[in-house]
PAFI-292893 format. One record per residue (C-alpha): residue in three letters; x, y, z. Coordinates in steps of 0.2 Angstrom, whole numbers, plus 5000, padded with zeros to 4 digits. Example, Ala and Ser with C-alpha at 12.3 -4.5 7.8 and 13.67 -1.06 7.14 Angstrom:
2
ALA506249785039 SER506849955036 
***
This chain:
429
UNK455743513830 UNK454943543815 UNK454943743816 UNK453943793799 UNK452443673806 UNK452843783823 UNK452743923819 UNK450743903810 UNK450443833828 UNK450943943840 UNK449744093843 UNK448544043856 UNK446944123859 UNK446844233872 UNK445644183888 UNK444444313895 UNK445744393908 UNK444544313923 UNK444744153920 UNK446644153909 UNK447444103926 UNK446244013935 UNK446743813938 UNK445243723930 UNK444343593941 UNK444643463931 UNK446643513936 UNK446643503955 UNK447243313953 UNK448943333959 UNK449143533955 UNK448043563971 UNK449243503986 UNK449943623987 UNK450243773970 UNK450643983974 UNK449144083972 UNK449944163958 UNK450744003949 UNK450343993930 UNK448743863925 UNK448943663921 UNK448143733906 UNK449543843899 UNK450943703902 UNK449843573894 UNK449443693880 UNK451243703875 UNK451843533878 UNK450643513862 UNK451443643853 UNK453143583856 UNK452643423851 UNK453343363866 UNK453343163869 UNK454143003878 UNK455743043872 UNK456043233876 UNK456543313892 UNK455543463898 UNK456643593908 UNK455843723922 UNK457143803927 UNK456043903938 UNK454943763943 UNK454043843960 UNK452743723966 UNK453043603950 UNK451343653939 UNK452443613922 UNK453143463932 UNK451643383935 UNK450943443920 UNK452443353910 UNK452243193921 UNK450343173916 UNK450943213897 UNK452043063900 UNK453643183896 UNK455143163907 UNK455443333917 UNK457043413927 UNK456543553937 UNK457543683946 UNK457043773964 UNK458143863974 UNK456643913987 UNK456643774000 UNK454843784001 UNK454443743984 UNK455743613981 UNK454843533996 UNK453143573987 UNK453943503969 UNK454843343974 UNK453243293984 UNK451843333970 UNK452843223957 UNK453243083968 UNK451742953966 UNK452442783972 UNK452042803989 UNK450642673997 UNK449242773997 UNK448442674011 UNK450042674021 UNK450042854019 UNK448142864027 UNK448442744040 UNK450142834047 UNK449242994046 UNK447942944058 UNK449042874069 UNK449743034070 UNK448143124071 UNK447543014086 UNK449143024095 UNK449243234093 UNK447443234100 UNK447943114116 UNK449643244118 UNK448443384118 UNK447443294132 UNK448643284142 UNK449643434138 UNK449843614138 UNK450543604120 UNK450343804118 UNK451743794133 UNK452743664124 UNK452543704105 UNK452943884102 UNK453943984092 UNK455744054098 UNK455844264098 UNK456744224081 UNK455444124074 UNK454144244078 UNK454844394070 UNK455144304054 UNK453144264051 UNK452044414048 UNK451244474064 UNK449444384067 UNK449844274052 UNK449044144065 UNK448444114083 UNK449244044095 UNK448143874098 UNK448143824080 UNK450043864079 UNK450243744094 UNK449343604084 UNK450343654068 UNK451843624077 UNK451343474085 UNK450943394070 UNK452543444063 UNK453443364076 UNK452543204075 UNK452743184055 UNK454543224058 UNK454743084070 UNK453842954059 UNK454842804055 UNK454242804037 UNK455342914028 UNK454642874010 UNK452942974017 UNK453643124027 UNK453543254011 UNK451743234010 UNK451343214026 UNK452143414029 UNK451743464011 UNK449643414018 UNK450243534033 UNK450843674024 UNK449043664011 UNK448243694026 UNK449343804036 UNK449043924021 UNK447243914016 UNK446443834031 UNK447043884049 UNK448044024048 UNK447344214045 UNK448144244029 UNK447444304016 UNK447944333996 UNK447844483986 UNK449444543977 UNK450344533993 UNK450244404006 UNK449344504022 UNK448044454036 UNK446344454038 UNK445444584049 UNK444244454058 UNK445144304067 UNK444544144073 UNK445344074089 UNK445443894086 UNK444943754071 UNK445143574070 UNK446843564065 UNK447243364064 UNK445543354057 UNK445743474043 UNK447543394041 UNK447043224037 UNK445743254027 UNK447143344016 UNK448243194018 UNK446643084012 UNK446543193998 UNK448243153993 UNK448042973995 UNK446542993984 UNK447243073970 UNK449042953968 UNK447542793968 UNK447142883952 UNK448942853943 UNK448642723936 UNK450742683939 UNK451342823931 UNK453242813932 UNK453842943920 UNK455343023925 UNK455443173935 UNK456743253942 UNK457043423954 UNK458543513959 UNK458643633975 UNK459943763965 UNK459943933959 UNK459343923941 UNK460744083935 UNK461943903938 UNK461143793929 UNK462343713919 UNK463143653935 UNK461743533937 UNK461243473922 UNK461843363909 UNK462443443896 UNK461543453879 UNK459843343887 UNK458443463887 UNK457343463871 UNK456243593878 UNK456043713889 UNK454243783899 UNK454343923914 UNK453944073923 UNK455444163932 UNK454744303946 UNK454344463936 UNK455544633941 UNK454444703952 UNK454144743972 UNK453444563976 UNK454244473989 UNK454244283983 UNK454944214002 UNK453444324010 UNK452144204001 UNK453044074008 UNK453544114025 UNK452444054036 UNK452143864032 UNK454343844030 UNK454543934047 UNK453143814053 UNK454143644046 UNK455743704052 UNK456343744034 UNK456843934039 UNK457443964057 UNK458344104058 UNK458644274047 UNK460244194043 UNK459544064037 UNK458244184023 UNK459644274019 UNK460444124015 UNK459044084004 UNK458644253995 UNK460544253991 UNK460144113980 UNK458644193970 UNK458544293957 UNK458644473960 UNK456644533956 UNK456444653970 UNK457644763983 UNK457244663996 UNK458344503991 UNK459844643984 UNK461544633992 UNK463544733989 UNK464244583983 UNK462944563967 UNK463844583952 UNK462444513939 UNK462144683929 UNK463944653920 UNK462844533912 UNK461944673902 UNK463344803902 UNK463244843886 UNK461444853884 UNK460845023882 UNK459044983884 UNK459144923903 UNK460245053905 UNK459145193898 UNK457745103908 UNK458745103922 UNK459245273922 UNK457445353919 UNK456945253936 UNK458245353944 UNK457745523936 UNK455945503940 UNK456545453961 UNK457445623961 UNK456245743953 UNK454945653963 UNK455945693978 UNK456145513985 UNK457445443997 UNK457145304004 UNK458645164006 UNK457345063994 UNK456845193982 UNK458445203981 UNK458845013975 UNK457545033961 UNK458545053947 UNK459844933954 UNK458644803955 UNK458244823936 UNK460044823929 UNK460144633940 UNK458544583937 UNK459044563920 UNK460644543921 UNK460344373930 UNK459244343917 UNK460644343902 UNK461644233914 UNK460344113918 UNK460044113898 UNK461844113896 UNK462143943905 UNK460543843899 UNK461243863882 UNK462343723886 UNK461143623892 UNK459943623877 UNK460043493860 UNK460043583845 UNK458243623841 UNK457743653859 UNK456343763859 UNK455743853874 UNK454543963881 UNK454544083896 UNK452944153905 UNK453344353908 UNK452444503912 UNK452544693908 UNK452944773927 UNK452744993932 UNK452944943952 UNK454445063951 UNK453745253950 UNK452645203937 UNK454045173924 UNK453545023913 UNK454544883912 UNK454044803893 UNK454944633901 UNK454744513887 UNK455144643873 UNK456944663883 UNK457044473888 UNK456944453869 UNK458344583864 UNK459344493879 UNK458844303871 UNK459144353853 UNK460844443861 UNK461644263867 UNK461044173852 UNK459444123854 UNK458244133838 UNK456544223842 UNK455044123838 UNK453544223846 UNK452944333861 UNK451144263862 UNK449844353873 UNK449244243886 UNK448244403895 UNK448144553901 UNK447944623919 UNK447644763928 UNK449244833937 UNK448944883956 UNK450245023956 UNK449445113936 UNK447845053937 UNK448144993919 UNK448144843910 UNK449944743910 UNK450344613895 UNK450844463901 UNK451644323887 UNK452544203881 UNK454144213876 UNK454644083862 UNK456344053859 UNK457343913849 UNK458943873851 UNK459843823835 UNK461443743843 
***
C-alpha cells in the first residue's frame, strides 16, 4: 500500500444525509436479495475498494459481514473476500448472495415445481392446521408480525424447499422466502426498530410473490458473466477471529460492526430465521446472542468478561461512570437501566479483542476501514464511538490514517445530528 498516495486520497465527499445510505438502483443486482434495512450502501464499499487500491491479488476481510454488501461488492471488484457472521441468518443471507454458480434455469424450474405443488397441498389441505408454529415459536416472533394464512403458506413453502433433492439450490430458494417474508407478506414494518403495522391484510399470493423473488434471483446470476472470484464466509464470532483465518492473508479490511446502543440486531431478524427453522427455541437465541458482540443489554450475560479488555482505559471508564451517575440522579432502576454502563465497558471491550486478534491475520500494510457511528441511546450521554475506537486501535498498534465523514443523522433519543464515519486504520506489521 502506497500510504503517502493514500493519504491525498482518502477524504470522501460527504452525501446529502437523504440519500448517503440509500442503495443506488443501479446496485440492487445481487445487493437486493436480501440486505438489513440499515446495512451500509454498495456505494461506500465500492468507494473504498478504490482507495485501497484494492485488486486480484488482495484479500478483502468483513469481519462483521451481515448480509455480505462488502462481499458482493468485493466479488463484482473482482477481489477475493472472507467474511465473518456469527448471526445464523445473515451467514445464510451472505453465503447465498455470493454464490453464483448455480443453474439459473434449474433454479426457476424447481421453483415452480414447488410453487405448483404448494398450491395443489393447499387444495387439498387445511395447511393452517398442519403448518403452524409451536407455543415456543410463536413467543419468539413479535406479536402480529404475520397472519396466520400467509404464515401457513410461508411454512409450506419452507418445508418443500427443505425437501428438494437439489441441494446446490436450497439457499436461494429460502434466502427468496426470507426477502419476502420481510418486505412482502408479513406486517412488519421499518423504522429504527423492527415493529408492525397498524392496518393488516389477511392473505397474499404467497408462492406467487416467492417465485417471482426466485426469478429475480435467476435473473440477476444470467448477468455474471462467470464471475468465479473467490469468496469465502465464516459462521463465527468476529472477537475470535484469528481462530478462522489464515494468518497474515488479509490485505485489507472493509466493515460495519453494530454501533453500542439499544438496538436489537436478532429482532431485525427474527421472524424469517424462526420461519426457516434457523431459531427454534429461546435456547437456541441465546445461543446465538452469546456469540455477538455486546452492543446492547439485551445480549449481556454473568460470565462476560470482555471489559478486561479496556481495563485500563480511563476514557470508557469515565464514560462508563457518567452513564451511571446520570441513572442515579435521574432516579432510574430498571434491571436494564441498570446494564447501561456494563454494556459500554463490553461493547468496547469486545471491540479491542476483536482488533487484538485480527492483528495476526493482517500482512504488513493492511489497511482497513470501519463504518462507526456516534450513539446517546443511553440517558442522552454521547457515545463519540470512532474517536474511542481510534484511542483503542492506536492502543494495540494500529497507525491512524483518518476518520472520514460519511454523514450525519438525526438521533431518535437527542433529536440531534449523530456522526457517522470511517475509521482508517493501517496496520504496519
Amino acid at each position: 500500500m502506497q500510504l503517502t498516495l493514500f493519504k491525498e486520497e482518502i477524504g470522501l465527499k460527504t452525501r446529502e444525509n437523504s440519500i448517503a445510505n440509500k442503495i443506488m438502483e443501479e446496485d440492487r443486482v445481487f445487493h437486493d436479495w436480501y440486505r438489513f434495512v440499515l446495512s451500509f450502501p454498495p456505494h461506500l464499499v465500492r468507494e473504498y475498494i478504490k482507495k485501497f487500491r484494492l485488486g486480484k491479488i488482495d484479500t478483502l476481510l468483513d469481519p462483521f459481514c451481515g448480509t455480505g454488501t462488502t462481499l458482493v461488492e468485493a466479488k463484482l471488484n473482482s477481489v477475493p473476500s472472507l467474511g465473518c457472521e456469527a448471526n445464523a441468518m445473515a451467514f445464510l443471507a451472505s453465503k447465498t448472495k455470493i454464490n453464483w454458480e448455480i443453474d439459473p434455469e434449474k433454479l426457476i424450474n424447481t421453483a415452480k415445481k414447488i410453487e405448483t405443488d404448494a398450491t395443489s397441498i393447499e387444495k387439498v389441505q387445511h395447511i393452517n392446521e398442519t403448518y403452524r408454529l409451536n407455543e415456543e415459536q410463536k413467543k419468539l416472533i413479535l406479536k402480529d408480525s404475520i397472519d396466520e394464512l400467509p404464515l401457513s403458506k410461508a411454512l409450506l413453502l419452507c418445508d418443500l424447499i427443505k425437501k428438494s433433492k437439489h441441494e446446490e439450490l436450497k439457499g436461494h430458494l429460502l434466502l427468496a422466502l426470507a426477502k419476502i417474508l420481510v418486505y412482502s407478506i408479513s406486517n412488519l414494518h421499518f423504522g429504527p426498530e423492527v415493529g408492525v403495522r397498524k392496518s393488516k391484510k389477511k392473505d397474499y399470493p404467497v408462492y406467487l410473490i416467492w417465485l417471482n423473488q426466485v426469478i429475480s434471483i435467476a435473473s440477476d446470476i444470467k448477468k455474471t458473466n462467470c464471475n468465479r472470484t473467490v469468496s469465502r464466509v465464516f459462521n463465527i464470532d468476529s472477537r475470535d477471529i484469528s481462530d478462522y483465518i489464515e494468518k497474515s492473508s488479509v490485505s485489507a479490511v472493509f466493515t460495519s460492526p453494530p454501533y453500542p446502543n439499544e438496538k436489537d440486531y436478532t429482532r431485525t431478524t427474527r421472524l424469517e430465521s424462526v420461519i426457516l427453522g434457523l431459531i427454534r427455541s429461546k435456547e437456541e437465541l441465546k445461543n446465538l446472542k452469546f456469540n455477538l458482540l455486546r452492543s446492547n443489554t439485551r445480549n449481556v450475560y454473568k460470565v462476560d468478561n470482555d471489559e478486561e479488555y479496556i481495563k485500563n482505559n480511563s476514557r470508557i471508564i469515565e464514560l462508563a461512570d457518567t452513564i451511571e451517575k446520570k441513572r442515579i440522579a435521574l432516579g432510574k432502576t430498571s434491571g436494564f437501566e441498570k446494564l447501561y454502563p456494563r454494556v459500554v465497558k463490553l461493547y468496547f471491550g469486545g471491540m479491542a479483542r476483536h482488533l487484538a486478534q485480527l492483528r495476526m491475520c493482517l500482512k504488513p500494510g493492511a489497511i482497513l476501514g470501519y463504518v462507526i457511528g456516534d450513539q446517546a441511546s443511553y440517558f442522552q450521554v454521547l457515545i463519540q464511538t470512532g474517536s474511542i475506537l481510534e484511542d483503542i486501535a492506536r492502543e494495540l498498534g494500529y497507525k491512524i490514517i483518518s476518520l472520514d465523514l460519511f454523514r450525519t443523522r438525526l438521533a431518535t433519543a437527542t433529536k440531534k445530528q449523530m456522526r457517522e464515519e470511517v475509521l482508517v486504520l493501517e496496520w504496519p506489521g
